[in-house]
N, C-alpha and C positions, 0 to 999 in steps of 0.2 A: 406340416401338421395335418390329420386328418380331419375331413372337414364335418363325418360326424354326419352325413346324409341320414342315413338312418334314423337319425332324432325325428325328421322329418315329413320324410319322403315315401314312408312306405307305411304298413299299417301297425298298428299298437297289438294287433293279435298276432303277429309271425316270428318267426322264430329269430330273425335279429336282431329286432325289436327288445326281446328278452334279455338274450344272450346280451346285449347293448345294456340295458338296464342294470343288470346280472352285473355288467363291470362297471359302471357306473356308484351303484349302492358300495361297492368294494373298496373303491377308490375313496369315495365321501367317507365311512370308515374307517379307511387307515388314517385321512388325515381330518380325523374331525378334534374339532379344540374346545374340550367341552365334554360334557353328555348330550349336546343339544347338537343339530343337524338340520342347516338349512334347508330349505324345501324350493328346488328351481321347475315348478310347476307354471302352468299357463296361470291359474290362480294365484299362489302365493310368489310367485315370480321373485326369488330369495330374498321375501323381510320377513318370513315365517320361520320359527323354529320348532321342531321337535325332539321327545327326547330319544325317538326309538327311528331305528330304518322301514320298519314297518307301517308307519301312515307314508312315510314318505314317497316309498315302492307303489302304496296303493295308490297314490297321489297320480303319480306318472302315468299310472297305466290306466285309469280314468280320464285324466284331464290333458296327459302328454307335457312335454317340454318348453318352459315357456320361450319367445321369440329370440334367436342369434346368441343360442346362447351354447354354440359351439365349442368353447374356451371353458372348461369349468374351472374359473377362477375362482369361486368360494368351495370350491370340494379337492381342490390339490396344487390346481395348475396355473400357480401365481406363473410372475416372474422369473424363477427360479429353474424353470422347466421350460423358458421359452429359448430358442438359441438364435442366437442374434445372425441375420442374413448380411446384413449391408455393413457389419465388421467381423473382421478378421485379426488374429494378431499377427498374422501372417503377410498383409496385404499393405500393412501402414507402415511407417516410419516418426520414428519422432523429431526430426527437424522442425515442424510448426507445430505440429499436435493436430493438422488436418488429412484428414482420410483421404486414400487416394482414391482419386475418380477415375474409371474410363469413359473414353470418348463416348461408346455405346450407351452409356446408361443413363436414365432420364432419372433427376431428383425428384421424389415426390415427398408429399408432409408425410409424417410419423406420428400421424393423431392414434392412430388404435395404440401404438407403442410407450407415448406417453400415458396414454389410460392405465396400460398396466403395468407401467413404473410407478403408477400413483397409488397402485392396489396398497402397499404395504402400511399406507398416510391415511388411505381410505377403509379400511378392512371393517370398521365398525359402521361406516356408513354406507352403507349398500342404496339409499335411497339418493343419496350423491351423484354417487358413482356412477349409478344407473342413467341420471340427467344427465351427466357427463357424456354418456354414450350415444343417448339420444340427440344431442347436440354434435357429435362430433360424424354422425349420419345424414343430419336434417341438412338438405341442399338451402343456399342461399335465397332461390327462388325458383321455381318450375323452371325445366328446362335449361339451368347455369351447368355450367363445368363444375365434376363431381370432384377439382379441386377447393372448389372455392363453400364450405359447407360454414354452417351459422357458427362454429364452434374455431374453426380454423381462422375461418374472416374476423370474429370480433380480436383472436389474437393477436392478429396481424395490425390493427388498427391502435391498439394498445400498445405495441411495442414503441410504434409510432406517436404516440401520447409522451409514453415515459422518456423517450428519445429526445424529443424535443421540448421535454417541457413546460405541454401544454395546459393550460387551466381546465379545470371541469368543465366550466362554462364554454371554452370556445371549442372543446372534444365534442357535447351536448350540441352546439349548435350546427357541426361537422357530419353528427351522426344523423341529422334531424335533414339535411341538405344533402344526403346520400342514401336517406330511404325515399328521400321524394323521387331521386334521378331512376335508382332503381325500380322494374315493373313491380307492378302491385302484387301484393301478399308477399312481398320478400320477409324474410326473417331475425333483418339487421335489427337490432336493438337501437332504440330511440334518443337513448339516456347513459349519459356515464353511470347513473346507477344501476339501470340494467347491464350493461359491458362486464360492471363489477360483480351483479351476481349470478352471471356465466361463469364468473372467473374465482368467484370466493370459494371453491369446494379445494381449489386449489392451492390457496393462501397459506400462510402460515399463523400458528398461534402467540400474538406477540402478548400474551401474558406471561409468559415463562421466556429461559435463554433458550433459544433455538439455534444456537452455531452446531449441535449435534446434527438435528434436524437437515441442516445445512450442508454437513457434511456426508450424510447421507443421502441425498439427492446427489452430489457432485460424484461419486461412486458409485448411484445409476445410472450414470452417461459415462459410452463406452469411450469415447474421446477424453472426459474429464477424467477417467477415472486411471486410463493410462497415464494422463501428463502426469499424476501424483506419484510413477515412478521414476519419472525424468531425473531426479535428485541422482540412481543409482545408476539406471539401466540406459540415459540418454545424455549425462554431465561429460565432460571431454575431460579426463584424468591426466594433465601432462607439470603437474607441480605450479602452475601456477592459481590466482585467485579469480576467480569468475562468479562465485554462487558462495553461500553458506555454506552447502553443502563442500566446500574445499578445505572448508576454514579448522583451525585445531579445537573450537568448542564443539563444533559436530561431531567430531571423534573422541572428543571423553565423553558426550554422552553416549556412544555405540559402546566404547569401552569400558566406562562405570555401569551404565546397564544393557548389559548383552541384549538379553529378551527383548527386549523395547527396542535395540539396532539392527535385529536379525531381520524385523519385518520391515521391508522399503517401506510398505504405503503407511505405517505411522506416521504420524503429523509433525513438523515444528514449527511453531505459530507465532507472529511478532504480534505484540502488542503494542496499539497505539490510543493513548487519551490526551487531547486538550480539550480546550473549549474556542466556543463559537458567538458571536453574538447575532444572534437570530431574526433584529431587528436593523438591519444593515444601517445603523445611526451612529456615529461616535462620538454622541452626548448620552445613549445607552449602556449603564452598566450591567446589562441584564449577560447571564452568561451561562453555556449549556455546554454538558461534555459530554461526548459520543465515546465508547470506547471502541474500537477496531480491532477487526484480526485479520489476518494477513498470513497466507499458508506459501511456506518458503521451500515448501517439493518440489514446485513448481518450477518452470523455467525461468529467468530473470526476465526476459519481455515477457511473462503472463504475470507473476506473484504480485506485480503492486498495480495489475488492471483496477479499475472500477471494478469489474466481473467479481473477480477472487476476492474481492476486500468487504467482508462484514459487517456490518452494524450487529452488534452485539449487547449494549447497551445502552441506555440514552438516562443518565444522571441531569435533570431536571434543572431550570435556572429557580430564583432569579441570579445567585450570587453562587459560584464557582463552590464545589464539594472542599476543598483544601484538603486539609488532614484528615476530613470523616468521610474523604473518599473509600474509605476500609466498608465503610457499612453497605455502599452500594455495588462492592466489589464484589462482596460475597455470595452472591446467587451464583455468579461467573467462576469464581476460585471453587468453592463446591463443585462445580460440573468439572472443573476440570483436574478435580482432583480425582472423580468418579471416571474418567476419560481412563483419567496414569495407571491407576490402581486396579479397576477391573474392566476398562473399554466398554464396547458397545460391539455387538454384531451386524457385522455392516454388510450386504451383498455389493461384491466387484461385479460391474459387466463385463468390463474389459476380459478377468480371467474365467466369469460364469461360477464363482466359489463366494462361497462367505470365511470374513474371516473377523476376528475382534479389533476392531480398531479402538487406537491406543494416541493419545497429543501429551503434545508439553508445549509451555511456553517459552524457548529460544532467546529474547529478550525484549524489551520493551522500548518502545520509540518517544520520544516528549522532547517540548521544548524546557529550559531548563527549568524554568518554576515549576512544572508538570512532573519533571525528573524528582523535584523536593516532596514533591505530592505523593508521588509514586514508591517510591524507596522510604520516606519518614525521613529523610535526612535536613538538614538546616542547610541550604543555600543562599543564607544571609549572613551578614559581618565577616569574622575574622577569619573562619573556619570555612568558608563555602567551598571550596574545591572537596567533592565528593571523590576524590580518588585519593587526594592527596591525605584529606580527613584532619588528625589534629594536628598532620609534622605540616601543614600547608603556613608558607610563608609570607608573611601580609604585615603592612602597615598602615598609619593609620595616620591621615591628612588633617590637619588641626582644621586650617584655612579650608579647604576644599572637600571637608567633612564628610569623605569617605576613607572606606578601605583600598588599597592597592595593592596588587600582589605580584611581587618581585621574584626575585632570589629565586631567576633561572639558573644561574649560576651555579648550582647546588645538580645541576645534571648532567655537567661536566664533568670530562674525566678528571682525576686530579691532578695529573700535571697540567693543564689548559693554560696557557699564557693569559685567559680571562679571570683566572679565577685571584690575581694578583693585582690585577689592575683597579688603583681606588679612585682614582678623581673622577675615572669613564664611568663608574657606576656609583655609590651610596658612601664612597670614602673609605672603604673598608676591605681586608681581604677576603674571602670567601672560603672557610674550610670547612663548611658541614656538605654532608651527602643528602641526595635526594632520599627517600624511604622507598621502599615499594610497593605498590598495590599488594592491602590485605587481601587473601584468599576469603572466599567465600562463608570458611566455617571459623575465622577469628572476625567476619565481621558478626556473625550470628553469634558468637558469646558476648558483645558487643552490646548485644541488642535484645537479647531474649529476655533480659531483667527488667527493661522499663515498662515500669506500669501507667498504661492512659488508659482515660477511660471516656471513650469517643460519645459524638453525639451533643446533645446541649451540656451534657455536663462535663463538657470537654478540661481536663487536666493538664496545667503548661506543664512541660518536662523540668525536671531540674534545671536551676540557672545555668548558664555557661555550658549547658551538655551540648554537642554537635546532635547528635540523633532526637529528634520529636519520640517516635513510638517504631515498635516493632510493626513493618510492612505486613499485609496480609499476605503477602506473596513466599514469605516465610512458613508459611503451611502448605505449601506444595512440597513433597517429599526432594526433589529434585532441584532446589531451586539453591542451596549451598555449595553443592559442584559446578553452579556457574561460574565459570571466571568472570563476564560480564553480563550484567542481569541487566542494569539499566544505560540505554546505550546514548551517549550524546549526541545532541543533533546537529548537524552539521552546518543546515541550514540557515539556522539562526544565529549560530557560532561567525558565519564569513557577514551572514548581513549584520551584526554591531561591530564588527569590527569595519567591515569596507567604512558605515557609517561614522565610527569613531575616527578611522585613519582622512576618510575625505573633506568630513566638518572642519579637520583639525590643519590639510593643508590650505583649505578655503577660507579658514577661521567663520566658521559658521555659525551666527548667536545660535546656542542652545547645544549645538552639537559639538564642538569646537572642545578638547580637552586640554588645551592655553589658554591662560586668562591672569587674572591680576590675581586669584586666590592659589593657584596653580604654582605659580614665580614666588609668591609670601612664603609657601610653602619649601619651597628649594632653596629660600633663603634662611628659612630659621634650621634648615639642615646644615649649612653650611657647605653646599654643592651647588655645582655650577652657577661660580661667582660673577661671571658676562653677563650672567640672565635675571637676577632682580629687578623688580621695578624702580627707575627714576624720576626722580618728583624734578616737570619744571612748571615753576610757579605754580599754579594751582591745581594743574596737570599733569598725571602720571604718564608716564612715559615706559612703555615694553618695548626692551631692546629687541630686534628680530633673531629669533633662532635659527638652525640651519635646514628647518624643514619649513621658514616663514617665507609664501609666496608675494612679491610685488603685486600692484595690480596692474602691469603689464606681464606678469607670468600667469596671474590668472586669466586673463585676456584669453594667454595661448592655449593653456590647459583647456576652456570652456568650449572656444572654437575648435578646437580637437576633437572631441567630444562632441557635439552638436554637425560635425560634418560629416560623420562615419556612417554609412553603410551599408547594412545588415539585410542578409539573406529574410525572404519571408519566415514567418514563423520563430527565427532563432532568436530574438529579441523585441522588445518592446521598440521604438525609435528614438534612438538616444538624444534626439534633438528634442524631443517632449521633456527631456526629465534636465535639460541644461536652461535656465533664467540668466542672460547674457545681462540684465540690468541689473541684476544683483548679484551676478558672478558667483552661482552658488550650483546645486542640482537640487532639486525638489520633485516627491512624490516619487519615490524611486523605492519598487515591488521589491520579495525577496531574491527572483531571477535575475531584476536589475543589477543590485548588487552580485549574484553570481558572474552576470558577463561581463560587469565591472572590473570586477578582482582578477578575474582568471586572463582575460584576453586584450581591454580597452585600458587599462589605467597602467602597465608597465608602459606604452605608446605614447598615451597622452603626458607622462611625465618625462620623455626626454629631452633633454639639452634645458630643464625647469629647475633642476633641483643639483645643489654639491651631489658628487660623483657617489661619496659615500651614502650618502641617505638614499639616491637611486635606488642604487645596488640592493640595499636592504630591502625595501617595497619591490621592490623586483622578484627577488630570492621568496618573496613571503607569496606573491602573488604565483610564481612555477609553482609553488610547495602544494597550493592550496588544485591548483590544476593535476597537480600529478596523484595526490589521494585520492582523486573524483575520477580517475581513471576506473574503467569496465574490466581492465583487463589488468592485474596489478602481478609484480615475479615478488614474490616475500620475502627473495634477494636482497633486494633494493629498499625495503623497508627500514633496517639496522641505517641503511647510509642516510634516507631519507628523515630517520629522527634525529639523527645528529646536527643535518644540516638546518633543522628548526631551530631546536637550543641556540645553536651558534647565531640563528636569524634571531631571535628572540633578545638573546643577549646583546647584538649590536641593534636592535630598537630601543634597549633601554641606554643606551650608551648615545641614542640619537634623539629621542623624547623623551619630556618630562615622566615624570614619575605617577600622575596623573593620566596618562594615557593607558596604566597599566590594570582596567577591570577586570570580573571576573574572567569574563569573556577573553581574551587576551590570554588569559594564562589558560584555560582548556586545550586551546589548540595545540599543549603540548604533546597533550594525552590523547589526540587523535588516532597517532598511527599507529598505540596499542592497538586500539578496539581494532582496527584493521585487521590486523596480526592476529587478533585472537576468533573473530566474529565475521572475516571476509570486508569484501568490496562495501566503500560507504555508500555509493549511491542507493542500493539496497535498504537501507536504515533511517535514509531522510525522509522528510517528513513533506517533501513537496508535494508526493502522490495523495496524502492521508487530507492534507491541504485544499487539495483538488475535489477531494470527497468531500469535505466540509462545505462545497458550495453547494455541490450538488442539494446536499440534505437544506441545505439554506433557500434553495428552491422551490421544496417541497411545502414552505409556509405557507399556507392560501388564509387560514384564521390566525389573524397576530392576537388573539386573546388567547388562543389552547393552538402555542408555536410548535411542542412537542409532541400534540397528537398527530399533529398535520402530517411531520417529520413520520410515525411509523406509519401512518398509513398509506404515503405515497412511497417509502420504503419497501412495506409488503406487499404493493401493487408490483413494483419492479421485480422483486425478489422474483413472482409466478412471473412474470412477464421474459426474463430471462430463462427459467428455466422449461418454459415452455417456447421457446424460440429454439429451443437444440433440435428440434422437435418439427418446423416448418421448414421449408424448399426456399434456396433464395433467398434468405430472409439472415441479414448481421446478426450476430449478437449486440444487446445493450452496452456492456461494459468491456468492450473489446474493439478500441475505434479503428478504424481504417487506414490505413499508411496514404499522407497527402501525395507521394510520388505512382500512386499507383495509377497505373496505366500509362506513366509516361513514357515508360520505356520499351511499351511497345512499339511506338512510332505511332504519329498523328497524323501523318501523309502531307501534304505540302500546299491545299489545296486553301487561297485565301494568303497565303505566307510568299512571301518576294523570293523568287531564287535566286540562289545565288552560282555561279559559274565561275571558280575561282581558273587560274591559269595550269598548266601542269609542273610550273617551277614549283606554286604557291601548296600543290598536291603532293608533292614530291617533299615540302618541307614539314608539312604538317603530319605526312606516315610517318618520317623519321621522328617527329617530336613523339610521337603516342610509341614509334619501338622503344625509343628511348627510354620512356617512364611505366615500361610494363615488366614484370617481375621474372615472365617466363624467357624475357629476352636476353635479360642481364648474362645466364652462361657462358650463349654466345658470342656476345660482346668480349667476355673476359679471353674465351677462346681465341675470337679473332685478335685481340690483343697484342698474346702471347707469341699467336703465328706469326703478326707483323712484325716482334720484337728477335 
């Protein structure tokens, strides 16, 4: 750029001076917005407007140019005109999304660059902006390193706040004990409120939805704004399942609407709402729901960071929105219908162009009451399977005064030797078919006629109807060609069941789904006639079933369990969640139960249990491992649902009938969504989970829980996006891999060595050729030659 000396350095009477002005006037002209035209005089130092070029002109050549004001950013020369030095599309790669560095070149902060990334946020506040500049100039203290300026340091020190945590108070007493150490007249700010109002010109406006907002910032950084094509330009295409982006819902929406597929950097955003309860008490009913977005262009290690994931809404406690979650939805559903139908002009760094950006919402993330919230559908009584809807097959426990829902058996083929068998199941033969998931536009004629009318004057739906109300999500133009709109959570799916299946071989008060009302039950059925209760003397007596543990098999089971382990990091210790005197587990997380099911409970139940009930808990526990897979072939899917039904069906042929909740029957319907919406891990709710603390952190006043929440929200919000922006310095929501560095080597210095023998060297290179992938040819080679 040119640096514009002239403005300067020479005098206001000579002829470049003019000619300088002359282009200058030109420029402010072509791009004035208005009749009005700022005036960047030593004087009105641009918060003055005029309507003509002529005070202006005369302005200059009286009073000249006001200070460093080389860049005219309010007369042309935003952003838009600046070309970015330290990216190239040329010089990067998308494997991480980090720019490549050479050896030579020293990183410094990008304070002037974030300034006028911020012109477009700032445009009407020039008196900001201008603080801003002044700050991002003004040294630390006479004489510091002209890295370290009042505007760069306080960011640095906030990132550091939001990072770890910290209370107002003990940031205040930090900042108050580091302008003492530093010399006198430093420029640190004393006070977290001062920090703050460095930093508020910055902030965002959390009176309105700002995920636009959002989205435009993340498409001024020339890093972020590339990974948003990674979906297209950086996904590995070889037919198998890795991203959304592989999945068959992504391609009928490119296919249903062209326009909207042609352009990569369009959005598709998961939505996620539960609630929280804000007062970390569990005699508090108090209850708060965040809604989230989550942008799926991204690479799958970026899309469910902290970084990328949104606060978008915050629906108020004390008591959970339920069904008039519709009212507090709609500021959100308007913008994003305003997104679909006519975008937003967004400037890319990456490619230096603007272009209209355009979202949709892809589907939605809940646990399942959140699901019922979310959709309007009834996930209680007899009908609760939302997929299944009204063909869902359920019965009804006199004794045990629930529903249960059976009649797997109906998703087998028809010849199935199960589907004949009566005594193993309900006495009966099985000849109805399962139905299939309604498409999108028969659940919407479904649904379009009920009339509620939210709010206090809330209207029950007809008796006995499955559907409450028509979702508000139904007013997205795009939202009936989903195949799946609300997606089930996986999460909470394996933990009531781990907890169902383990109460029940532990016989767990409370948990335990055997019991005396359980057995009354299977007896007024007239099925499994071994298992009713027997009265001696005044005492009932439960015969044991084939999944009933001794208490020398619990014994074994518990100590199994309690002696295992686990790598840092990958679990909780499972000897915390095992009570050896009550031979039970207790207090066991939602991960718990993940490493439960998938890796510790087929181990701990060998040589414990008949061959057959194994087997079964075996098969359920692979199943639930192989859909959690990162990497899935959609091959394998077809065999993988058959082999549940089949698992399903011989759990009901091994437990009561009682063991069979809603939860239980979901898992059928798992490895649709797969099929249709990609990889699950993508969809669970344990990242959204993880952000729920976060925001639970942010409490500092438990009187006004949900102010606190946005304003140490919008503190991070700049904090992050002013960190793209500093040397050296992490991101907020993007944490650190715990092996790094280890594999550079630590050097030995302190650590015992070791000198093993050359037999002992000799055996250990063969073990590592052995198990390496590039060696296996040769092997096969030498093989053949010896053969």
């Amino acid at each position: 750029m040119d640096r514009r000396t002239w403005m300067y350095k020479i005098s206001r009477a000579t002829h470049e001076y003019i000619s300088g002005v002359k282009h200058f006037i030109e420029c402010a002209e072509k791009h004035a917005k208005g009749d009005m035209i700022m005036c960047p005089c030593y004087d009105c130092y641009n918060l003055k407007k005029f309507p003509t070029v002529d005070t202006v002109r005369d302005h200059l050549f009286r009073r000249g140019f006001m200070d460093d004001y080389t860049r005219w950013i309010w007369h042309g020369e935003g952003i838009r005109s600046r070309t970015t030095e330290t990216y190239t599309r040329n010089d990067e790669s998308f494997g991480d999304g980090t720019p490549e560095k050479k050896e030579d070149d020293v990183e410094n902060d990008r304070v002037e660059e974030m300034i006028e990334d911020l012109e477009d946020f700032l445009k009407h506040q020039p008196k900001i902006l201008e603080s801003l500049v002044d700050g991002s100039k003004k040294l630390l203290y006479p004489g510091c390193n002209d890295q370290f300026t009042r505007l760069s340091t306080t960011l640095k020190l906030c990132k550091l706040k939001v990072n770890n945590g910290w209370s107002d108070k003990s940031f205040t007493e930090m900042l108050k004990l580091l302008a003492d150490i530093l010399p006198p007249n430093n420029e640190l700010p004393i006070s977290t409120y001062e920090a703050k109002k460095i930093l508020c010109p910055m902030s965002m406006n959390v009176k309105k939805i700002h995920a636009l907002e959002r989205f435009k910032r993340l498409f001024a950084n020339v890093t972020d704004a590339k990974l948003m094509r990674w979906h297209k330009e950086g996904r590995k295409s070889d037919g198998m399942l890795r991203h959304p982006g592989d999945s068959p819902q992504w391609r009928t929406i490119d296919g249903t609407f062209p326009e909207f597929g042609r352009e990569v950097r369009n959005l598709r955003l998961g939505l996620c709402a539960d609630g929280m309860n804000l007062y970390r008490t569990l005699s508090s009913q108090h209850s708060t729901w965040p809604v989230l977005l989550t942008i799926y262009n991204l690479p799958p290690w970026l899309c469910m960071k902290r970084k990328y994931i949104m606060l978008t809404l915050l629906i108020p406690g004390p008591k959970e929105p339920g069904n008039n979650i519709d009212i507090y939805l709609q500021p959100l559903i308007e913008d994003l219908k305003l997104l679909w139908d006519e975008g937003e002009r967004v400037y890319d760094a990456f490619s230096q162009t603007d272009f209209t950006l355009r979202a949709m919402i892809f589907c939605t993330i809940s646990d399942f009451p959140g699901y019922g919230n979310l959709s309007g559908y009834t996930i209680k009584g007899a009908k609760a399977c939302p997929i299944c809807e009204d063909a869902t097959i359920d019965l009804r426990l006199n004794n045990f005064k629930k529903n249960v829902y059976m009649g797997h058996r109906t998703f087998l083929p028809l010849n199935h030797p199960y589907r004949k068998r009566k005594k193993s199941f309900d006495g009966t033969v099985e000849t109805r078919v399962a139905r299939l998931p309604l498409t999108g536009s028969e659940v919407l004629e479904r649904v379009k006629d009920i009339d509620v009318v939210l709010g206090k004057l809330y209207k029950k739906p007809t008796p006995n109807s499955i559907w409450k109300r028509k979702s508000i999500f139904w007013d997205l133009p795009y939202w009936e060609h989903l195949q799946v709109r609300h997606c089930l959570d996986f999460m909470h799916i394996e933990k009531n069941v781990s907890e169902s299946l383990v109460g029940t071989l532990l016989n767990i008060p409370g948990k335990s789904k055997d019991g005396m009302k359980a057995r009354l039950d299977m007896q007024e059925m007239g099925i499994r006639v071994e298992l009713p209760p027997q009265q001696s003397g005044k005492r009932a007596y439960l015969p044991p079933a084939c999944y009933t543990l001794s208490r020398k098999e619990k014994i074994s089971f518990c100590e199994c369990l309690s002696s295992v382990k686990v790598p840092s990091g990958y679990s909780s210790n499972p000897k915390n969640i095992v009570s050896m005197k009550d031979l039970k587990l207790v207090g066991m997380k939602s991960h718990d139960c993940h490493v439960l099911m998938q890796h510790l409970l087929p181990v701990a139940i060998r040589g414990i249990l008949p061959k057959h009930v194994r087997l079964v808990i075996t098969k359920l526990c692979f199943f639930f491992n192989a859909i959690c897979s990162k990497v899935i072939n959609p091959m394998t899917l077809d065999t993988l649902q058959a082999d549940i039904i089949v698992t399903l069906c011989e759990f009901e042929m091994s437990f009561l009938h009682s063991f069979f909740d809603i939860m239980v029957h979901l898992v059928v319907h798992l490895v649709r969504e797969i099929k249709i919406c990609g990889p699950l891990y993508l969809r669970q709710i344990y990242p959204f989970e993880r952000f729920l603390c976060i925001l639970k952190a942010y409490v500092r006043n438990r009187r006004l829980p949900e102010g606190s929440i946005v304003e140490g929200y919008s503190v991070e919000e700049t904090i992050e996006f002013c960190t793209d922006y500093l040397a050296s310095t992490d991101p907020v929501g993007i944490p650190r891999s715990r092996h790094e560095g280890r594999l550079e080597g630590q050097g030995t210095l302190g650590h015992k060595m070791i000198c093993p023998s050359g037999k002992m060297l000799d055996r250990a290179h063969l073990f590592v050729l052995q198990h390496m992938t590039e060696v296996h040819p040769f092997l096969q080679q030498h093989i053949v030659e010896i053969r």
